[in-house]
C-alpha positions in Angstrom: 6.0 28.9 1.8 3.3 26.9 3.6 1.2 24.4 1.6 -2.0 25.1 0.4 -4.7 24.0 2.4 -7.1 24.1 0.2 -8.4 20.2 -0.9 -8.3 20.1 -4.8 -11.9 18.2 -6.7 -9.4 15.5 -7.4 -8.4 14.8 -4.1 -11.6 15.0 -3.0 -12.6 12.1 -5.5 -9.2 10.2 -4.1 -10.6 10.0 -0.8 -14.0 9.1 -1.7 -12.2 6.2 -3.7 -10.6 4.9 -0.5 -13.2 4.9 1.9 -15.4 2.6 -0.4 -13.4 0.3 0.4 -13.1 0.5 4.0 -16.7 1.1 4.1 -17.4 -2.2 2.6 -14.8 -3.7 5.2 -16.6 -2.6 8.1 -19.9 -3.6 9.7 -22.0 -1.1 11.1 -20.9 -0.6 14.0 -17.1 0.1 12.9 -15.7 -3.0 13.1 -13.4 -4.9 10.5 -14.3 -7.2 8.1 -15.3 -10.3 10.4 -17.1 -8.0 12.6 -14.4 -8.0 15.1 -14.0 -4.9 16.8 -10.6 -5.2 17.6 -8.9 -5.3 14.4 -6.8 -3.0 13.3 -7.7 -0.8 9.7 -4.6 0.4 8.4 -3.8 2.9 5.0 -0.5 2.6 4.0 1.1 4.7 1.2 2.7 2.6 -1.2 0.4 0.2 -3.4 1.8 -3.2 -4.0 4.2 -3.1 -6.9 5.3 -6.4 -7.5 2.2 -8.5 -6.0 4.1 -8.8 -2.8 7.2 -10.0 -3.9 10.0 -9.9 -1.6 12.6 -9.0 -3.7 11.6 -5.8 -4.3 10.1 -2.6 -2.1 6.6 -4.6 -1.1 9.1 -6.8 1.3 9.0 -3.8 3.1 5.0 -3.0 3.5 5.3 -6.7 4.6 7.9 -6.3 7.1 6.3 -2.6 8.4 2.9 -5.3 8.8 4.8 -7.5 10.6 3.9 -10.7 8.2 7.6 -11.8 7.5 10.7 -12.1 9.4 14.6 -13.1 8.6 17.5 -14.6 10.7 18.1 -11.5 12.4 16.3 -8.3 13.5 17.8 -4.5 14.8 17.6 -2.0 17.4 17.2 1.2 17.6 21.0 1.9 16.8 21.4 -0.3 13.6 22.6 -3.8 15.9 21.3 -6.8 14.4 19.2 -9.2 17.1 17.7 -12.7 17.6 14.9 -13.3 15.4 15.0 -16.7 13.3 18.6 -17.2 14.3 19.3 -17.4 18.1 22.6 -17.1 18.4 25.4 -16.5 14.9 29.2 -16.7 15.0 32.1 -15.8 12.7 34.2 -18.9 11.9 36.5 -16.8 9.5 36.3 -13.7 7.7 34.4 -14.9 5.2 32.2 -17.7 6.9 29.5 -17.8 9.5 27.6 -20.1 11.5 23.6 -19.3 11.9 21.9 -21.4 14.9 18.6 -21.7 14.4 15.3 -21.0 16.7 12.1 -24.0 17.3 9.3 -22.3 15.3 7.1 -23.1 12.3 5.9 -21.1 9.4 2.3 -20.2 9.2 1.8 -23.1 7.0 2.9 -25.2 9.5 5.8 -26.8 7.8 9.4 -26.2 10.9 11.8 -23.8 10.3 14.8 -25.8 9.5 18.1 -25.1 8.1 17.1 -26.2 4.7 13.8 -23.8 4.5 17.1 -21.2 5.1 19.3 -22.3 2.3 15.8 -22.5 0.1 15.1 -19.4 0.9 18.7 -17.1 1.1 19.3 -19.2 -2.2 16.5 -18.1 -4.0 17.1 -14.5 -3.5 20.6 -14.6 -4.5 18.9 -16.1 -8.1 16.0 -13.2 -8.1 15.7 -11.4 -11.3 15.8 -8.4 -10.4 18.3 -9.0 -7.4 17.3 -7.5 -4.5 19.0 -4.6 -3.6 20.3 -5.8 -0.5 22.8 -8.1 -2.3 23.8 -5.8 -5.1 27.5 -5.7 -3.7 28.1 -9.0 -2.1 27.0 -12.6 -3.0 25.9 -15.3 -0.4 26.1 -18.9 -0.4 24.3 -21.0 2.2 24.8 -24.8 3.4 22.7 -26.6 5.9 25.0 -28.2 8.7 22.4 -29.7 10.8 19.0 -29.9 11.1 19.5 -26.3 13.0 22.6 -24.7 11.7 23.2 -22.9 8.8 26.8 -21.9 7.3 26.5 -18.8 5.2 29.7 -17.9 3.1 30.6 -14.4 1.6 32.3 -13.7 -1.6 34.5 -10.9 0.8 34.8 -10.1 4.4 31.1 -8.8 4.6 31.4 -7.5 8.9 28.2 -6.5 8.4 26.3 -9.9 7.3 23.8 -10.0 10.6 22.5 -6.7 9.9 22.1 -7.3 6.2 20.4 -10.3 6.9 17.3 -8.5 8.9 17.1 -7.0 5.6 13.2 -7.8 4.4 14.1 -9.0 1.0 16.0 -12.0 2.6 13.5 -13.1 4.6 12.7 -16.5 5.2 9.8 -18.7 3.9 8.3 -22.1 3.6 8.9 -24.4 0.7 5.1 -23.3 -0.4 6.1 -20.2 -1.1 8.1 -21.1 -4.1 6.3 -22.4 -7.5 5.8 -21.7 -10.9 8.8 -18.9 -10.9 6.9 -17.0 -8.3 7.4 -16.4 -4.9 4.1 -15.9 -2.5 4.4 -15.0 1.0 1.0 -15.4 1.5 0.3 -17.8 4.5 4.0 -19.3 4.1 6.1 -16.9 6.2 6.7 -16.7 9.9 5.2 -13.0 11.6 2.9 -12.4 14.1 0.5 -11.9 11.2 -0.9 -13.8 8.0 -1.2 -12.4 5.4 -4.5 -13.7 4.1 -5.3 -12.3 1.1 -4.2 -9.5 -1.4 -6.9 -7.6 -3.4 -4.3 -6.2 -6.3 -3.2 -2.6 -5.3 -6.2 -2.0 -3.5 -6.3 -3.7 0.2 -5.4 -6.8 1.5 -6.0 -9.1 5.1 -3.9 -10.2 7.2 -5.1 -12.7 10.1 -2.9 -13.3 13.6 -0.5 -15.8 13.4 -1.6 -18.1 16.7 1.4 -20.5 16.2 3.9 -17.6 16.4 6.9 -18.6 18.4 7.2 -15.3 19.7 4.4 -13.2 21.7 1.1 -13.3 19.6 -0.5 -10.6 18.4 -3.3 -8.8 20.5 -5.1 -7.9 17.6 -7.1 -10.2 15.8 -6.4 -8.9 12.7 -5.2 -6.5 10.2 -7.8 -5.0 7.0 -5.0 -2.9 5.1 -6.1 -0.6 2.2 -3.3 0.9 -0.2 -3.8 4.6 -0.9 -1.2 6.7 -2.4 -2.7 9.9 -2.5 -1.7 11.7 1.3 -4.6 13.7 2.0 -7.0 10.9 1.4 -5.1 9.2 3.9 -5.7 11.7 6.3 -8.9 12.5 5.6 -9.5 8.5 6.2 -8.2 8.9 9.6 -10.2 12.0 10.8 -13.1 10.5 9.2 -12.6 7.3 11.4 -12.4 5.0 8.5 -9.4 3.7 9.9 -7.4 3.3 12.8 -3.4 4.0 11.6 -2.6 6.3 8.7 0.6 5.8 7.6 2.4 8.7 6.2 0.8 11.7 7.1 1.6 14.6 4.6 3.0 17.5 6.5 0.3 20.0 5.3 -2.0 17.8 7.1 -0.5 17.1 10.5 -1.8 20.2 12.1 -5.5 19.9 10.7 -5.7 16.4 12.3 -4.3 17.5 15.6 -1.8 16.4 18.4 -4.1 13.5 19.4 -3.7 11.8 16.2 -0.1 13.2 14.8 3.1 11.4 16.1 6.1 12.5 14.9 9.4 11.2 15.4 13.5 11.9 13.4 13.9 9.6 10.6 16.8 8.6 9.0 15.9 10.3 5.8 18.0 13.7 4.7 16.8 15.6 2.0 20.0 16.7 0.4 21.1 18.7 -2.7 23.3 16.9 -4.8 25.9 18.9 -7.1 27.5 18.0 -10.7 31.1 17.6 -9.4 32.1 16.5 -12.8 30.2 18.6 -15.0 29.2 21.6 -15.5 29.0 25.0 -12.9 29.8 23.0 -10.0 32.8 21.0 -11.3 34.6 24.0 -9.4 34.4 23.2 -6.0 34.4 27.1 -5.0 30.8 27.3 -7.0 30.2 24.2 -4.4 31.1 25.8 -1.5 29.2 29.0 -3.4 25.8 26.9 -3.3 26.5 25.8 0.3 26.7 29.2 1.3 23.8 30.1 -0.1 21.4 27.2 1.6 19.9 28.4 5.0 18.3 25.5 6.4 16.2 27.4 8.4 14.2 28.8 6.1 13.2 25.6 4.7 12.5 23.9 8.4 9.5 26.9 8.9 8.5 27.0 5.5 8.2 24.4 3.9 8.1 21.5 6.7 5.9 23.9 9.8 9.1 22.9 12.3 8.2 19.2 11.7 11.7 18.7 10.6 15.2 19.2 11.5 17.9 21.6 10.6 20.3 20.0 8.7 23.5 18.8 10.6 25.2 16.5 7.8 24.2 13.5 6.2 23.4 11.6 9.1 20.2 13.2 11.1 18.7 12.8 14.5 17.5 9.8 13.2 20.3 8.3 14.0 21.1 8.2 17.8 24.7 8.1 17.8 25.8 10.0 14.6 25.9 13.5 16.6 28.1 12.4 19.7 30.7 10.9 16.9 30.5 14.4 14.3 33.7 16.0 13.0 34.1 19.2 11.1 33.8 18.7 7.4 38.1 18.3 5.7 39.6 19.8 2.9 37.0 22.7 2.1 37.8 25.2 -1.0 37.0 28.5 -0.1 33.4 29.6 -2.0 33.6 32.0 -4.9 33.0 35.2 -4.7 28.6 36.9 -5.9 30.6 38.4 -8.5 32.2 35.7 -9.7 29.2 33.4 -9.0 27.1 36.0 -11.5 29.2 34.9 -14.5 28.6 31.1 -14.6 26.0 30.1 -17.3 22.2 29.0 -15.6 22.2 25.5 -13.8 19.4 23.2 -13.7 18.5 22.6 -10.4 15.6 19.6 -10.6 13.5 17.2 -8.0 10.8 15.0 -8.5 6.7 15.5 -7.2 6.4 11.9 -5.7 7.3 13.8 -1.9 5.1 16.8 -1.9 7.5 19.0 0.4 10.6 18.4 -1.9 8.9 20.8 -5.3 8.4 23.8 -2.5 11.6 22.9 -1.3 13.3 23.5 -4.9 11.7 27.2 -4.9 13.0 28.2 -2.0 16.6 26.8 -2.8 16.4 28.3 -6.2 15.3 31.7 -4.7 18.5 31.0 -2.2 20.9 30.4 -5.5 19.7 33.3 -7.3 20.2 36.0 -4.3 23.5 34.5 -4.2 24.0 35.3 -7.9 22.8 31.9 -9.4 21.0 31.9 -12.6 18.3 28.8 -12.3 16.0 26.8 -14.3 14.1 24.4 -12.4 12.7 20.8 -13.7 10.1 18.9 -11.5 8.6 15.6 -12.9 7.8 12.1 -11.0 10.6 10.6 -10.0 10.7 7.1 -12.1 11.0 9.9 -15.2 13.9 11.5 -13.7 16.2 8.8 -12.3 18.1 7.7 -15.3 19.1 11.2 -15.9 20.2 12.2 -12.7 22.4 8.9 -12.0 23.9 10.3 -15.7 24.8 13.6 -14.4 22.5 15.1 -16.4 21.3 18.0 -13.9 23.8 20.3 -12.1 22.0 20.3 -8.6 19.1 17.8 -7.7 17.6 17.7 -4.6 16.1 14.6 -3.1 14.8 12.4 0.2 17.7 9.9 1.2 16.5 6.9 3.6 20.6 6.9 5.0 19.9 3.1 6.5 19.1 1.8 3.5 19.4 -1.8 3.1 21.8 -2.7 6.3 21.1 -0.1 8.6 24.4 0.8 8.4 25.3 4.1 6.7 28.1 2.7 5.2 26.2 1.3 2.2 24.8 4.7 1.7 27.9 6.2 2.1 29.7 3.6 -0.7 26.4 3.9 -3.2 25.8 7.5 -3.1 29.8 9.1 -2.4 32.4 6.2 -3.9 33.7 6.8 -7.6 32.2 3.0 -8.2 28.8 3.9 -6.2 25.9 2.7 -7.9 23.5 5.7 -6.6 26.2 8.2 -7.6 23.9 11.3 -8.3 26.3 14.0 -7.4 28.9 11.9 -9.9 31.4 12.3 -6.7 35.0 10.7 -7.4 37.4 11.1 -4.8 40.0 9.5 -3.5 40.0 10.6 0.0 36.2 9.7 0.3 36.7 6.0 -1.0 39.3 5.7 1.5 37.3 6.8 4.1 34.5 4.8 3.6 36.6 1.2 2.9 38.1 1.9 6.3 34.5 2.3 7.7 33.7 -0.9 5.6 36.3 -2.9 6.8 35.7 -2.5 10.7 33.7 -5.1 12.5 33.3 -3.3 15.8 30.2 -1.5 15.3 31.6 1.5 17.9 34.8 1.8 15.4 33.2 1.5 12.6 30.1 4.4 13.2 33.3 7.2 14.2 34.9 6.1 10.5 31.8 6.2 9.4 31.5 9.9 10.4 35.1 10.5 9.1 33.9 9.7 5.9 31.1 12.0 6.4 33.3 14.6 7.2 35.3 13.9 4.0 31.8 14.1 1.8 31.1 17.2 2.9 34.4 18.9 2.5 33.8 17.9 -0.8 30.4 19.9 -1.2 29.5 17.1 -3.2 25.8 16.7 -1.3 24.5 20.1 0.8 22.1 19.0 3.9 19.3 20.8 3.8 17.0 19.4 6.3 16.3 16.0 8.6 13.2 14.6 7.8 11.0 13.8 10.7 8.0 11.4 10.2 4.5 11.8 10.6 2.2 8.7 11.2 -1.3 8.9 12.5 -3.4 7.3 14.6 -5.9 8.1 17.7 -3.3 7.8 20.9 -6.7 7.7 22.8 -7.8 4.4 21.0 -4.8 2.4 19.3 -1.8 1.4 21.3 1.9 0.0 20.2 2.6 1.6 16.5 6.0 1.4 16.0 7.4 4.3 15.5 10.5 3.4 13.8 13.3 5.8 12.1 14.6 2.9 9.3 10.9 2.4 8.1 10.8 -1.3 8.2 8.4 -1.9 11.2 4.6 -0.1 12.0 2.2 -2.7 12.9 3.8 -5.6 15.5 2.5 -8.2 17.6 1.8 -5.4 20.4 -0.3 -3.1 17.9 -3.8 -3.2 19.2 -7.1 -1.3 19.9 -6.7 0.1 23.5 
C-alpha cells in the first residue's frame, strides 16, 4: 500500500525545528554562514552519535563529507585505490608493505609512516572496536620515513579494501588526547571539519593544502535531521542545497529535478528461524519463499523506486548478475495444507526505515494466503536487535548494506550466513555454506573470488535461510539545475567530494 501523504502536526514541528537552524546559517540573500554563496547546505540523516568518533558509524558521515581519508580508497566494483598509500605490495601472506603519498594533514603536521602506525594502532585498542576489525587484528611498523609494514594475524587478501574502511582512517598526532579521538582539523580531506554543534549541525571549511584536487566549494554548513520528511521539506523549501536520504513517499512530491536515484547495495531480506521453531523445516522455508512475490512489494510499498529481488547481491553491485548461479540443494516447499497446521510465527521488523513496517503487512498478508498464521511485532530497531541475533523471532525482515565494512560481500556473507557469524539473524549453520564462503575468503584474485562469492550465494539460498524481497535503490536530493558532483554512491561512504559545488 502507498504511504500516506498526509504530513502529521509532529512532523510539521520537525521541520520547523530544522530550518531554524539553517535560517540562522544563512544571510539574506541565501547564502551560508560566512555569507558565501557558494557553499554548500547539506541535511544528512543520521545525528552524530559518538561526537564524531571514528570508531563507530559517524566515521561514515565523515567520510560521505569527504573530511577524512585512509590508505586506500574503492571503485565502483569494490577495488581498493591510491589514496594515502600510493602504491601497496604483499611480501607474504600475512605481511604487506604500504608506500606512502607527500601530503599533510589539515593541521599541517606530514603524513609519515609513524602518523600511520599512530593511527591503525589506535583503532586496533578502541573500546568499542570498530567493526571493521572484528575478525582480524592488525599490527603496523614504520620502515621508513614513507613505508609502512602492516601484519595480519591470518592471510587477510582483502587488507587494501578493508583499509579504505572509514574507521581506520588516518589522523594527525592532535587528534589523540585525553582518551579521545577528535578529527576535527587533524585529518586529511578535501574538507575541515570546523566545528561540531552536538547533534545539531556542524561546519566544515575547504582544505586548501589538500594534496589532491581542492574543493570548488568553499564550504560545507551541515545540519543533522533524522526525521525524512523534514528533510525534504528543507529541500523544496530551499533551506538547503543536498538532502540526504529522501524517504520514498517523498520522491515524487519533490519532483525529477530534485530526486536522483540510483541501486544500492542494500537488500531488504526476510530472515527465517532455521533452528527454531516453524521454519526449522526447511519445506516451511521453501513454503515462505513461495509465498513472497516481490512484485507486489516493488509497486506498493517502494512506487517502482526499487528492485525486484534477484538474491542477496542487488544491482548495486555491478558484477554480481553476470557471475549468478541457481540457488543448490532446495527441499521441496510444504504443501497449504500442511502449512495450515504449524502453530502462528512471529514475523517482526523494526520502524527506524519507514518502508520496512508496510513491507511486514504485505509479507504477512503473503504468509497467511499461503496458510501462515502471523503475529507481527514492530518496534525501533536498538529494542529489537538482541532478540533477533537470539533467534527469538521466526521471520524478521530487515535492510542489509551487503558491502559492509570491506566492500566485499564476503564479510556479509561470513557475519550474516556462517555457523560462527556474528550477525547470524536467521541462526543459519551449515556446513556447505561455511565451505562456500572460506573458499571465497581465501581467494586473492578479486575475479575468482566474486564467482565463489556467488557460489556461496547460491548455497544461502538453497538453504531458504534469508528470502530476497526487494533491492533497495537510493534516493538523495538536490536541485540538478543548481548543485553539481554529488556522489551518488551504492556503498554509502561518499556524497559530498572535492567536485561537489554550486553550478
Amino acid at each position: 500500500m502507498p504511504t500516506s501523504r498526509r504530513f502529521p502536526l509532529p512532523v510539521a514541528a520537525a521541520t520547523a525545528a530544522l530550518l531554524l537552524p539553517l535560517a540562522a546559517c544563512s544571510s539574506s540573500n541565501g547564502s551560508g554562514a560566512s555569507g558565501d554563496a557558494q557553499r554548500l547546505r547539506v541535511v544528512m540523516a543520521f545525528p552524530p552519535a559518538q561526537a564524531m568518533s571514528p570508531y563507530g558509524d559517524d566515521a561514515v558521515t565523515l567520510s560521505r563529507l569527504a573530511v577524512i581519508e585512509g590508505l586506500t580508497t574503492l571503485d565502483r566494483n569494490g577495488a581498493a585505490g591510491p589514496a594515502l598509500a600510493t602504491s601497496w605490495k604483499q611480501d607474504n601472506p600475512t605481511t604487506w608493505t604500504f608506500t606512502l603519498r607527500d601530503a599533510v594533514f589539515q593541521d599541517g603536521a606530514k603524513v609519515d609512516a609513524d602518523a600511520v602506525v599512530r593511527s591503525l594502532t589506535a583503532a586496533g585498542k578502541a573500546s568499542p572496536l570498530p567493526r571493521v576489525l572484528s575478525d582480524t587484528a592488525l599490527t603496523a611498523t614504520a620502515t621508513g620515513t614513507d613505508t609502512v609494514r602492516i601484519v595480519t594475524k591470518a592471510e587477510d587478501p582483502l587488507l587494501p579494501q578493508r583499509l579504505a574502511n572509514p574507521s581506520l582512517t588516518i589522523l594527525s598526532a592532535g587528534a589523540y588526547g585525553n582518551g579521545k579521538v577528535n578529527p576535527a582539523g587533524h585529518a586529511t580531506g578535501p574538507f575541515t571539519l570546523a566545528g561540531v554543534n552536538g547533534a545539531v549541525s556542524a561546519t566544515l571549511e575547504r582544505n586548501a593544502d589538500y594534496w589532491g584536487d581542492k574543493a570548488k566549494a568553499p564550504g560545507v554548513d551541515v545540519t543533522f535531521a533524522a526525521d525524512g520528511t523534514a528533510r525534504a521539506n528543507a529541500l523544496r523549501t530551499k533551506a538547503v542545497d543536498v538532502a540526504e536520504y529522501v524517504p520514498i513517499a517523498q520522491a515524487s512530491l519533490l519532483g525529477d529535478p530534485y530526486v536522483h536515484e540510483f541501486p544500492s547495495a542494500r537488500t531488504n531480506g526476510l530472515s527465517l528461524n532455521t533452528e527454531h521453531g516453524v521454519f526449522a523445516d526447511p519445506a516451511m522455508r521453501a513454503a515462505a519463499r513461495e509465498a513472497i512475490d516481490s512484485e507486489v512489494l516493488v509497486d506498493g510499498v517502494y512506487e517502482g523506486r526499487a528492485d525486484t529481488a534477484k538474491g542477496l547481491l542487488g544491482p548495486g553491485i555491478p558484477w554480481a548478475a553476470g557471475k549468478r548461479t541457481a540457488p543448490t540443494g532446495r527441499t521441496p516447499s510444504a504443501s497449504r495444507e500442511e502449512v495450515a497446521k504449524t502453530k502462528e510465527i512471529v514475523l517482526a521488523t523494526y520502524t527506524n526505515r519507514p518502508e520496512l513496517p508496510e513491507v511486514a503487512t504485505l509479507v504477512q498478508q503473503q504468509l497467511e494466503k499461503r496458510g501462515f498464521t502471523v503475529k507481527q511485532v514492530v518496534r525501533d530497531y536498538a529494542q529489537m536487535e538482541a532478540d533477533a541475533l537470539a533467534g527469538k523471532y521466526d521471520a524478521f525482515i530487515q535492510a542489509r548494506n551487503t558491502l559492509l565494512d570491506t566492500a566485499d560481500p564476503v564479510s556479509y556473507l561470513s557475519s550474516d550466513f556462517t555457523c560462527d557469524g556474528s550477525f547470524n539473524i536467521s541462526q543459519l549453520c551449515d556446513r556447505n555454506v561455511d565451505a562456500a564462503v572460506d573458499k571465497a575468503a581465501s581467494l586473492r584474485a578479486t575475479d575468482a573470488r566474486h564467482g565463489a562469492e556467488m557460489t556461496a550465494e547460491a548455497a544461502v539460498l538453497g538453504a531458504d535461510a534469508l528470502v530476497p524481497l526487494v533491492h533497495e535503490r537510493f534516493v538523495q536530493g538536490y536541485d540538478e539545475a543548481r548543485v553539481e558532483g554529488v556522489a551518488l554512491d551504492p556503498m554509502e561512504r561518499t556524497l559530498i567530494t572535492a567536485d561537489t559545488r554550486i553550478g
